[in-house]
PDB file as gemmi writes it, atoms N, CA and C in Angstrom:
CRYST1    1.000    1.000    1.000  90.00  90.00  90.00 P 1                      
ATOM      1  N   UNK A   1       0.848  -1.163   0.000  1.00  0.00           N  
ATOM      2  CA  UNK A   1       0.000   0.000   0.000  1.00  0.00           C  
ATOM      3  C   UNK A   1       0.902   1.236   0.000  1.00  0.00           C  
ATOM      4  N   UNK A   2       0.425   1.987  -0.881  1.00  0.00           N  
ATOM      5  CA  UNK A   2       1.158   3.101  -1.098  1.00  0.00           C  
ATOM      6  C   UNK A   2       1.243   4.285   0.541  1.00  0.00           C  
ATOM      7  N   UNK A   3       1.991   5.413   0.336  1.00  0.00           N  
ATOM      8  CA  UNK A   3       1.831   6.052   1.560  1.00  0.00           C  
ATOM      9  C   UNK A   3       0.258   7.007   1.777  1.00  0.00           C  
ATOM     10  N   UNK A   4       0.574   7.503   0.213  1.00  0.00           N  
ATOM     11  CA  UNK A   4      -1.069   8.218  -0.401  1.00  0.00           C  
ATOM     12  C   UNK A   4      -2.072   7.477   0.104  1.00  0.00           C  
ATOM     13  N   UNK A   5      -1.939   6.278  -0.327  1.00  0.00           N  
ATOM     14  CA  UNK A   5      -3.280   5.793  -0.149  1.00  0.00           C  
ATOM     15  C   UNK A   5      -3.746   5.424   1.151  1.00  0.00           C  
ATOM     16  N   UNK A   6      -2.697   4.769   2.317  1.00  0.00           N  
ATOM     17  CA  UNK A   6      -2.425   4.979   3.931  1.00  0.00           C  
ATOM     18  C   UNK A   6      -3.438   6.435   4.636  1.00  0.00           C  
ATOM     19  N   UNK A   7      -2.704   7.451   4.049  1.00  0.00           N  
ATOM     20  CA  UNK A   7      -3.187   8.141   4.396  1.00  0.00           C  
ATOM     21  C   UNK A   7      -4.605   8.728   4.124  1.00  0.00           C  
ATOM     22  N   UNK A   8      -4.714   8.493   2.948  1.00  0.00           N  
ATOM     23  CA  UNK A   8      -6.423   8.822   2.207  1.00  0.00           C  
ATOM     24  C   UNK A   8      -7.122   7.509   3.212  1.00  0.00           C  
ATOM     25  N   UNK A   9      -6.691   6.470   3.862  1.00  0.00           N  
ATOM     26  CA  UNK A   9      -7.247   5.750   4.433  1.00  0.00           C  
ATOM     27  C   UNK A   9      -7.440   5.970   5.901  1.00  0.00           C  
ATOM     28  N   UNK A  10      -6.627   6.985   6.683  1.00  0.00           N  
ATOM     29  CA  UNK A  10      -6.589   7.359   7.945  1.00  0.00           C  
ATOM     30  C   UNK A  10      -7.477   8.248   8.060  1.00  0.00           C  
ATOM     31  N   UNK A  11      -7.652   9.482   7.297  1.00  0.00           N  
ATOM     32  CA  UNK A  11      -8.221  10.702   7.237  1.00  0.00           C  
ATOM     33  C   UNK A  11      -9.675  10.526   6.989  1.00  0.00           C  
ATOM     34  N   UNK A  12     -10.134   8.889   6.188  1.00  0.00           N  
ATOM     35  CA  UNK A  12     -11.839   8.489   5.842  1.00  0.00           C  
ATOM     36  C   UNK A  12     -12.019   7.931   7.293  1.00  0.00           C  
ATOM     37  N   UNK A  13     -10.888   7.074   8.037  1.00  0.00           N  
ATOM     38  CA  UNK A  13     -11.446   6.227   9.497  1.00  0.00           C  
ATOM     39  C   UNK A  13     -11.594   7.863  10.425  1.00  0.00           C  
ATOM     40  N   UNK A  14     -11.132   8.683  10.504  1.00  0.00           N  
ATOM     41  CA  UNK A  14     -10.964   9.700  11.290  1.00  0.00           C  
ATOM     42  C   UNK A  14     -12.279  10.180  10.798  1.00  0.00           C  
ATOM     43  N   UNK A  15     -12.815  10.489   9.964  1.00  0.00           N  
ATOM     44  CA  UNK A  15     -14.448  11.195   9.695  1.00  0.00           C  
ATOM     45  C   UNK A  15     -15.535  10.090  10.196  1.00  0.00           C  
ATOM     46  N   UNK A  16     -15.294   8.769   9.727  1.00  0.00           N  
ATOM     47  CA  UNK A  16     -16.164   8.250  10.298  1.00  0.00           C  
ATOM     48  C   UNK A  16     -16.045   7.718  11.609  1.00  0.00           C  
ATOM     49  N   UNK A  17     -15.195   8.008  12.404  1.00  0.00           N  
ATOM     50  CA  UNK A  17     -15.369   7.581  13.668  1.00  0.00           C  
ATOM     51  C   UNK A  17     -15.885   9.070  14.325  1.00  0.00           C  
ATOM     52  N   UNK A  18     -15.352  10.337  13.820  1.00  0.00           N  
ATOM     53  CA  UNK A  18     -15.693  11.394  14.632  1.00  0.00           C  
ATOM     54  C   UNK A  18     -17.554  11.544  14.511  1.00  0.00           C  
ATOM     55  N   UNK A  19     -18.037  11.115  13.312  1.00  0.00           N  
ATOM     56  CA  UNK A  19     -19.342  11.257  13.018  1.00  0.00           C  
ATOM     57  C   UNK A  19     -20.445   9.861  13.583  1.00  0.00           C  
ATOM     58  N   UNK A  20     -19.587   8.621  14.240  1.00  0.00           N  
ATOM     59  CA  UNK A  20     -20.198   7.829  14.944  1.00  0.00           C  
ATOM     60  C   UNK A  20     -20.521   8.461  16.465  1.00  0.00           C  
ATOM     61  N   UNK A  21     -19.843   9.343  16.545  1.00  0.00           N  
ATOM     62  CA  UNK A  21     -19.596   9.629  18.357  1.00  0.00           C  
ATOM     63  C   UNK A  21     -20.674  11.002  18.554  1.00  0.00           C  
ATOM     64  N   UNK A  22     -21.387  11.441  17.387  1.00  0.00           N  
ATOM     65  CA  UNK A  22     -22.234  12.423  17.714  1.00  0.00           C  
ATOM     66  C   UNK A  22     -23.492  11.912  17.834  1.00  0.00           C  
ATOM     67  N   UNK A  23     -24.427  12.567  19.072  1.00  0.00           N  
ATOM     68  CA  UNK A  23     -25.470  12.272  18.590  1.00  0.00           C  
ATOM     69  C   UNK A  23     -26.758  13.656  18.193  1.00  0.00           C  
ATOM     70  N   UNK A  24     -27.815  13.286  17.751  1.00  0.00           N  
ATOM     71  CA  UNK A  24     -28.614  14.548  17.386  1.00  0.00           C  
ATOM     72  C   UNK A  24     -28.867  15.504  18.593  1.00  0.00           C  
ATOM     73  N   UNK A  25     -29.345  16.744  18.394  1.00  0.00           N  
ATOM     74  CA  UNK A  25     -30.066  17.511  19.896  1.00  0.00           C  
ATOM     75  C   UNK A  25     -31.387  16.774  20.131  1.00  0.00           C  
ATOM     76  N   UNK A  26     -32.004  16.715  19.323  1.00  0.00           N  
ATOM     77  CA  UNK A  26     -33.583  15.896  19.877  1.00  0.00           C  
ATOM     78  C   UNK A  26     -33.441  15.007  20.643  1.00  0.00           C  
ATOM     79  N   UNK A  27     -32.467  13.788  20.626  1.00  0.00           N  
ATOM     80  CA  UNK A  27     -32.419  13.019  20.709  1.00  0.00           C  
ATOM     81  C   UNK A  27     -31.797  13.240  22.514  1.00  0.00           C  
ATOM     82  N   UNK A  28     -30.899  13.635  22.271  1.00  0.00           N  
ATOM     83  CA  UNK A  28     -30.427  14.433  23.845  1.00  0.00           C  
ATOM     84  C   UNK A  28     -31.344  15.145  24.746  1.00  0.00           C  
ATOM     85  N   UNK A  29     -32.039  16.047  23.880  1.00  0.00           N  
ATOM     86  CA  UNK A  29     -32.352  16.789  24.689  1.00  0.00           C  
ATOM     87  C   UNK A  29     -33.837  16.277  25.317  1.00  0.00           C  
ATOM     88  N   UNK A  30     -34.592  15.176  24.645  1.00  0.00           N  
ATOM     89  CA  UNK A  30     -35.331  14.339  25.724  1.00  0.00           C  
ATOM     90  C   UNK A  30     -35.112  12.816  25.857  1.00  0.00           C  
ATOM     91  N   UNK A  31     -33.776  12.860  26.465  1.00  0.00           N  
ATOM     92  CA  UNK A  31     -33.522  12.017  27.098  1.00  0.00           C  
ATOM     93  C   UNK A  31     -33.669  11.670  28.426  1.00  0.00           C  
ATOM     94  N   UNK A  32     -34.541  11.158  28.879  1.00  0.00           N  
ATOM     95  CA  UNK A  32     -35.551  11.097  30.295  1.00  0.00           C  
ATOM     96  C   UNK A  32     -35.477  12.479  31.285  1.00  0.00           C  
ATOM     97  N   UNK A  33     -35.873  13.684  30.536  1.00  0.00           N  
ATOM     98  CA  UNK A  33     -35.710  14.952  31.347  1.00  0.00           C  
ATOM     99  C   UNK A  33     -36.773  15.530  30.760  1.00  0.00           C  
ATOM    100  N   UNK A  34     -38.084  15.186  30.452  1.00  0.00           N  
ATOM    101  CA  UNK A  34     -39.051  15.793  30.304  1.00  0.00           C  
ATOM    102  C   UNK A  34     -38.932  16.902  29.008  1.00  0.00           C  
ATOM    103  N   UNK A  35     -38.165  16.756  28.143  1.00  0.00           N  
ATOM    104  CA  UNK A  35     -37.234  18.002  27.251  1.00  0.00           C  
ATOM    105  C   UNK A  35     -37.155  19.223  27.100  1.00  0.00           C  
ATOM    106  N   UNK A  36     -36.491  19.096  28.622  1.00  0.00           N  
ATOM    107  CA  UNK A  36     -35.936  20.188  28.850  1.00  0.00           C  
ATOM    108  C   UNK A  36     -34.835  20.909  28.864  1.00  0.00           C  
ATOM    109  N   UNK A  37     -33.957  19.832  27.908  1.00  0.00           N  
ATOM    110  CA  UNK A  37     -32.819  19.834  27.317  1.00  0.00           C  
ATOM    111  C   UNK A  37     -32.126  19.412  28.490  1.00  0.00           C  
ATOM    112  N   UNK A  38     -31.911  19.435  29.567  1.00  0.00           N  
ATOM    113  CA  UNK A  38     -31.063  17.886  29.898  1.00  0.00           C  
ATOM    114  C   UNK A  38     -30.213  18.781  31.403  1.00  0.00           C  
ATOM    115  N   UNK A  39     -29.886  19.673  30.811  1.00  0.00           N  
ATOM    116  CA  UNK A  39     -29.059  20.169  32.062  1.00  0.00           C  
ATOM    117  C   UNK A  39     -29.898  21.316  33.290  1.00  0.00           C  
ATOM    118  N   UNK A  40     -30.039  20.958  34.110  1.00  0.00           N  
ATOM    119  CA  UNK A  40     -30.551  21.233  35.410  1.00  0.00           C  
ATOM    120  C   UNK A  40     -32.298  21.261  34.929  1.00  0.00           C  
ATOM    121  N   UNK A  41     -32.700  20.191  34.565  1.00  0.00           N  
ATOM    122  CA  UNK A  41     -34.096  19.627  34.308  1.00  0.00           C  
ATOM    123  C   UNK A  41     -35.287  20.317  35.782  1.00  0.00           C  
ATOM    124  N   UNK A  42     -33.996  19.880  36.852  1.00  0.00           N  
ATOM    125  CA  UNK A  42     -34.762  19.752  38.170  1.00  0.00           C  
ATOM    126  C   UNK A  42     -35.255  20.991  38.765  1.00  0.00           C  
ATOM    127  N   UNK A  43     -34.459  22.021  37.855  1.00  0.00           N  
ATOM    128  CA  UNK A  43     -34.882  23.578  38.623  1.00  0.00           C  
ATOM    129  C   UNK A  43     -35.703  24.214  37.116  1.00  0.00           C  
ATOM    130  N   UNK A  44     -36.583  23.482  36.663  1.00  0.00           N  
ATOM    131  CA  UNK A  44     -37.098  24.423  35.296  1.00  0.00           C  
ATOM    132  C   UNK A  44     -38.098  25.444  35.594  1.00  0.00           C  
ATOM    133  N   UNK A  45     -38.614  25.129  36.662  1.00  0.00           N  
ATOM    134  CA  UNK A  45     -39.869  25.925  37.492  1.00  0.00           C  
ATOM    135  C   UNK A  45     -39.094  27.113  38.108  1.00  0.00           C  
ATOM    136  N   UNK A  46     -38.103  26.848  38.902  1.00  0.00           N  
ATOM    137  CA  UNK A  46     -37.775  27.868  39.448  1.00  0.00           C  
ATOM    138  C   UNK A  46     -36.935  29.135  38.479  1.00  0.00           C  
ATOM    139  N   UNK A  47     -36.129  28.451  37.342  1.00  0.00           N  
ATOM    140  CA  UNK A  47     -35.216  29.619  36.453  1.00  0.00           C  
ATOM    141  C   UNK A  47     -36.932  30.225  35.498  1.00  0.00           C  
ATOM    142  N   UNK A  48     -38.019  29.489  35.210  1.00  0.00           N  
ATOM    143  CA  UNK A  48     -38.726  29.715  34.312  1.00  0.00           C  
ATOM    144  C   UNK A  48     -39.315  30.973  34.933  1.00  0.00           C  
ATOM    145  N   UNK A  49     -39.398  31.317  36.095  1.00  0.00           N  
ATOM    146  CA  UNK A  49     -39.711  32.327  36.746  1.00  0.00           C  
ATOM    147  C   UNK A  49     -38.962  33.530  37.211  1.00  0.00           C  
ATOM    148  N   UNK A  50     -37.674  33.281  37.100  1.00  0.00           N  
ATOM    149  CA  UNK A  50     -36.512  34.088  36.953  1.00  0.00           C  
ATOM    150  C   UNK A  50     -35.717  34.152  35.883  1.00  0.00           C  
ATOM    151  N   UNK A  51     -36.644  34.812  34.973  1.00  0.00           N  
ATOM    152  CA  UNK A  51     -36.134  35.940  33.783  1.00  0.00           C  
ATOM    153  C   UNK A  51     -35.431  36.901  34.204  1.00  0.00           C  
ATOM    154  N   UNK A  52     -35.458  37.676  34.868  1.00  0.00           N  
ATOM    155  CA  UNK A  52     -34.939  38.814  35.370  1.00  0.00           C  
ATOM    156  C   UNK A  52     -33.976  38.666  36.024  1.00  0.00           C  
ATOM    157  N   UNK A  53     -33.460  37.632  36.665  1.00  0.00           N  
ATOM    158  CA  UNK A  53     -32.186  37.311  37.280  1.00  0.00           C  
ATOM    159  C   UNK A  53     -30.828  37.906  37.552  1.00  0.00           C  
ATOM    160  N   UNK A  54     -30.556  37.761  36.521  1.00  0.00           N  
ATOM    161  CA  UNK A  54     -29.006  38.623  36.527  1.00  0.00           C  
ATOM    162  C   UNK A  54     -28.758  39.497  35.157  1.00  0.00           C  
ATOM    163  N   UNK A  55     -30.325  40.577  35.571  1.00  0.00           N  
ATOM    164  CA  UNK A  55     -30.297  41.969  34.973  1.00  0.00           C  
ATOM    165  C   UNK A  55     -29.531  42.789  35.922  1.00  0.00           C  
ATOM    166  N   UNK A  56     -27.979  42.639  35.770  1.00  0.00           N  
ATOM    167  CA  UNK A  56     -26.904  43.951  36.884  1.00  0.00           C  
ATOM    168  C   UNK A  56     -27.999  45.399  36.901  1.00  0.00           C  
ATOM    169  N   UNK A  57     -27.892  45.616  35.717  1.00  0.00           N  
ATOM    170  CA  UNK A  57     -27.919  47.069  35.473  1.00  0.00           C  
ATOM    171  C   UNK A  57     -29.594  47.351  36.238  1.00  0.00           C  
ATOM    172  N   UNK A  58     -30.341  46.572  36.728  1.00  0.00           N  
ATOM    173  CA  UNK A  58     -31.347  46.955  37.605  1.00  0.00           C  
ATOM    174  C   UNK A  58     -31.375  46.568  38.979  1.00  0.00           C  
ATOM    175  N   UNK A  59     -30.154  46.297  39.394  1.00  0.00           N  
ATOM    176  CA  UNK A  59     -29.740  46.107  40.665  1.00  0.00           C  
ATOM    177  C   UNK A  59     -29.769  47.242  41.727  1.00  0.00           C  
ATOM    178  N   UNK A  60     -30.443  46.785  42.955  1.00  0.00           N  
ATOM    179  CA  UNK A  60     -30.205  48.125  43.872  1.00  0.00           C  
ATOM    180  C   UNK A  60     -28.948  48.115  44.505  1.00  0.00           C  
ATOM    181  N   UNK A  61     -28.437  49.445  44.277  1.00  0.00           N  
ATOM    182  CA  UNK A  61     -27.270  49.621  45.029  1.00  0.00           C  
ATOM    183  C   UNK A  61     -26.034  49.049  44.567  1.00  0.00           C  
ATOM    184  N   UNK A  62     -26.321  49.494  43.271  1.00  0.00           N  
ATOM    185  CA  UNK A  62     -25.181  48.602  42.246  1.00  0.00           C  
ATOM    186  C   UNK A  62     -24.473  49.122  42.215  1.00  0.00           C  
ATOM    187  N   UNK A  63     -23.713  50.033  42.104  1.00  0.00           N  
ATOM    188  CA  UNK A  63     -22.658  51.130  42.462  1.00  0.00           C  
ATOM    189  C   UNK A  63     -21.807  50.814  43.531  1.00  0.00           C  
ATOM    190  N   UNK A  64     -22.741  50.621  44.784  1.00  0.00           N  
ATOM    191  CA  UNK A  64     -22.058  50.553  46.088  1.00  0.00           C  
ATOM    192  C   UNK A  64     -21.826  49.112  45.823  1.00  0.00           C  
ATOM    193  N   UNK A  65     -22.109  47.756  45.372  1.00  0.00           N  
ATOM    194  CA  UNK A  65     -21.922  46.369  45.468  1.00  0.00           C  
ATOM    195  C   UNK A  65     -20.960  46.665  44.856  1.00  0.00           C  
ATOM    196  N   UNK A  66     -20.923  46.546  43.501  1.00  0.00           N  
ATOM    197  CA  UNK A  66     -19.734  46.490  42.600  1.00  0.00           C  
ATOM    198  C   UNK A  66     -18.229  47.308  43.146  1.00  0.00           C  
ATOM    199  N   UNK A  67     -18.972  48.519  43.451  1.00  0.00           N  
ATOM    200  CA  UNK A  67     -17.521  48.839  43.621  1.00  0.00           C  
ATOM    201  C   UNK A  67     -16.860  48.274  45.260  1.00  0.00           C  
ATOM    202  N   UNK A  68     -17.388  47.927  46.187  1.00  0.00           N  
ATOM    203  CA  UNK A  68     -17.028  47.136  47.013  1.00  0.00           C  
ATOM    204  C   UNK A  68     -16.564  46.658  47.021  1.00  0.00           C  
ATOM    205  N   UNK A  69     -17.515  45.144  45.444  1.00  0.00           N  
ATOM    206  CA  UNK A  69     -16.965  44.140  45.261  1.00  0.00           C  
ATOM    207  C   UNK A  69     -15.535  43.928  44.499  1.00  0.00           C  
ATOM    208  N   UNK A  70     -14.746  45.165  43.899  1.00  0.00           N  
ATOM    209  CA  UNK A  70     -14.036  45.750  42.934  1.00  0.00           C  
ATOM    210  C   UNK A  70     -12.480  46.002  44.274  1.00  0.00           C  
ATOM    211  N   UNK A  71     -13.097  46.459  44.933  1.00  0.00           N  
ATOM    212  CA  UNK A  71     -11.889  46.946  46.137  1.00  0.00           C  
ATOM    213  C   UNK A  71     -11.434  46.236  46.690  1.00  0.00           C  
ATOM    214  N   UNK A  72     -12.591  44.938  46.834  1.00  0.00           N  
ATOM    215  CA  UNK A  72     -12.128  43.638  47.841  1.00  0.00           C  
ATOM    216  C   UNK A  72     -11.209  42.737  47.157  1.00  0.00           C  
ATOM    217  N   UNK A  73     -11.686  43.121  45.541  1.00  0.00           N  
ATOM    218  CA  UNK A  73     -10.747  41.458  44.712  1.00  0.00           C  
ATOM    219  C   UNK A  73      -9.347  42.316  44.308  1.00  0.00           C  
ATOM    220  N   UNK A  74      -9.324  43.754  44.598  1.00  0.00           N  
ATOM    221  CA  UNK A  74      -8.004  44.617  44.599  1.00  0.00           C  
ATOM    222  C   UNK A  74      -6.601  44.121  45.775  1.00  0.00           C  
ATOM    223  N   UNK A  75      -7.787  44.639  46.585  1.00  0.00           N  
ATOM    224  CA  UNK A  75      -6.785  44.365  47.857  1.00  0.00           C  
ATOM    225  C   UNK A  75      -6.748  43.192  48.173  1.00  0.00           C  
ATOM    226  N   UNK A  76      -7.581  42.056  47.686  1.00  0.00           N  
ATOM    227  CA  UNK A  76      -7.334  40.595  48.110  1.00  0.00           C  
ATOM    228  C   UNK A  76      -5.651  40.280  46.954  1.00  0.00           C  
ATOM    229  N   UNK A  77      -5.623  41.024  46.342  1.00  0.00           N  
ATOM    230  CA  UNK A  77      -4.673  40.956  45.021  1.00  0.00           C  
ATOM    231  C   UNK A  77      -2.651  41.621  45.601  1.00  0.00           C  
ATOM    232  N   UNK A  78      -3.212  42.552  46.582  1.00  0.00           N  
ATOM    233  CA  UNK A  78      -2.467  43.409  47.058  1.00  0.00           C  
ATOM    234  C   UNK A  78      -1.790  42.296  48.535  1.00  0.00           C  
ATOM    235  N   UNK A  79      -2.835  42.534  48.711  1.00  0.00           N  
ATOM    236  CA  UNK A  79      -2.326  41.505  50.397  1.00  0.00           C  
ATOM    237  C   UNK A  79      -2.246  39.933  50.577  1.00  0.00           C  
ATOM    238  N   UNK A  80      -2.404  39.503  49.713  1.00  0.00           N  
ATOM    239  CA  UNK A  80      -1.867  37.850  49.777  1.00  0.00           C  
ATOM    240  C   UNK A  80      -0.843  37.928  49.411  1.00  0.00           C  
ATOM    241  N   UNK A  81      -0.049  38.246  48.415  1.00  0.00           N  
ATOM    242  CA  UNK A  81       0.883  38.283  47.811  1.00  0.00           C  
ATOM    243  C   UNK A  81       1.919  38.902  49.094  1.00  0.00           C  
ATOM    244  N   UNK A  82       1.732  40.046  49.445  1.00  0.00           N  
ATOM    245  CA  UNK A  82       2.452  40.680  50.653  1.00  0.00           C  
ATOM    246  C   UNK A  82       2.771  39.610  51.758  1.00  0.00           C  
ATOM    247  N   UNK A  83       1.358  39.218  52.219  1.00  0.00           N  
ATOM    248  CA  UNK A  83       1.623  37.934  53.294  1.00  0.00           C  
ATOM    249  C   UNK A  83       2.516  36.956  53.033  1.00  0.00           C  
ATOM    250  N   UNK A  84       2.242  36.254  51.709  1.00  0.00           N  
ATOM    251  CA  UNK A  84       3.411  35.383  51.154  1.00  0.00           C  
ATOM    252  C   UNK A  84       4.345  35.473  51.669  1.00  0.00           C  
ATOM    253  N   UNK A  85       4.677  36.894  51.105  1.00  0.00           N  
ATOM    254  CA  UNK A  85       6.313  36.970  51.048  1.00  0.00           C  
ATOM    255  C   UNK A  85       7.003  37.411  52.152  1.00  0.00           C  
ATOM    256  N   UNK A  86       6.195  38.260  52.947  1.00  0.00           N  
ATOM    257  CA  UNK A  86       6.128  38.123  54.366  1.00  0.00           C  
ATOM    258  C   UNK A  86       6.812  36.954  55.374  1.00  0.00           C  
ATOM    259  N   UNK A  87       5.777  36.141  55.186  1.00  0.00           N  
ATOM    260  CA  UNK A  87       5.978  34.465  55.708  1.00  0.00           C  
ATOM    261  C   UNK A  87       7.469  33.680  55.081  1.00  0.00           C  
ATOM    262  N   UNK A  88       7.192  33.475  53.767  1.00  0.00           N  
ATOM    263  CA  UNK A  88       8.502  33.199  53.360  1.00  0.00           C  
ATOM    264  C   UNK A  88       9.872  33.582  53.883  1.00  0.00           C  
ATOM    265  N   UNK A  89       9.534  34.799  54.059  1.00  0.00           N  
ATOM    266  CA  UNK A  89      11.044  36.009  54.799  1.00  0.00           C  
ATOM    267  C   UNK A  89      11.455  35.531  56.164  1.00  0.00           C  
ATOM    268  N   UNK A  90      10.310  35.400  56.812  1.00  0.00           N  
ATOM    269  CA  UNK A  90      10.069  35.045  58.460  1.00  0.00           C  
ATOM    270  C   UNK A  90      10.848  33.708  58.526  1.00  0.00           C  
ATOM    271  N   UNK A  91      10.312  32.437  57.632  1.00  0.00           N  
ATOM    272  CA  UNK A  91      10.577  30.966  57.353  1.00  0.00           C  
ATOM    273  C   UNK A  91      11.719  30.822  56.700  1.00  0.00           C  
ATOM    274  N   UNK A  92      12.719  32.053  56.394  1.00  0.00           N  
ATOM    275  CA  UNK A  92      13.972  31.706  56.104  1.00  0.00           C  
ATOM    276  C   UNK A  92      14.980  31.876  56.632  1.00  0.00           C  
ATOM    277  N   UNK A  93      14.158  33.791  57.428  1.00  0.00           N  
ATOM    278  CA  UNK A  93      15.429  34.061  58.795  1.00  0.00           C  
ATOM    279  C   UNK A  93      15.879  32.701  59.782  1.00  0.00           C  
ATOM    280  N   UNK A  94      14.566  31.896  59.977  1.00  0.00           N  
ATOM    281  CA  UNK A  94      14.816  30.810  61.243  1.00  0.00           C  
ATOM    282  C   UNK A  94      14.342  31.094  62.210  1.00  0.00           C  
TER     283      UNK A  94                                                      
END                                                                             
């Protein structure tokens, strides 16, 4: 067998194995979950009622959360790193 043809023979097993391993969305998506497409089936009642969820921009006190939340992942950024090296310093004097 030629190398051409080896390879024209690897590249047809490689399509048809990648196209055995799919299956359809229908077919998934009521697969004993009432079709509800499959992933978190169990809370459909509760997200179906929370549309509005994680609309930020109608959040109360979004200003003050965010930027809170903005200062805390700052200085969590600032002061671990410090502590580290801190500790390290301490754990080498002896």
């Amino acid at each position: 067998m030629s190398s051409q043809a080896l390879k024209r023979v690897t590249q047809q097993g490689h399509k048809l194995l990648a196209r055995s391993f799919h299956t359809s969305k229908a077919a998934a998506a009521d697969a004993g979950h009432g079709g509800h497409g499959g992933h978190g089936a169990h809370d459909y009642d509760h997200y179906l009622h929370a549309e509005h969820m994680y609309e930020i921009w109608n959040m109360k006190h979004r200003k003050l959360k965010w930027g809170l939340a903005c200062a805390g992942v700052v200085s969590a950024g600032f002061i671990i790193p410090s502590f580290a090296i801190h500790w390290q310093k301490s754990k080498a004097a002896g």
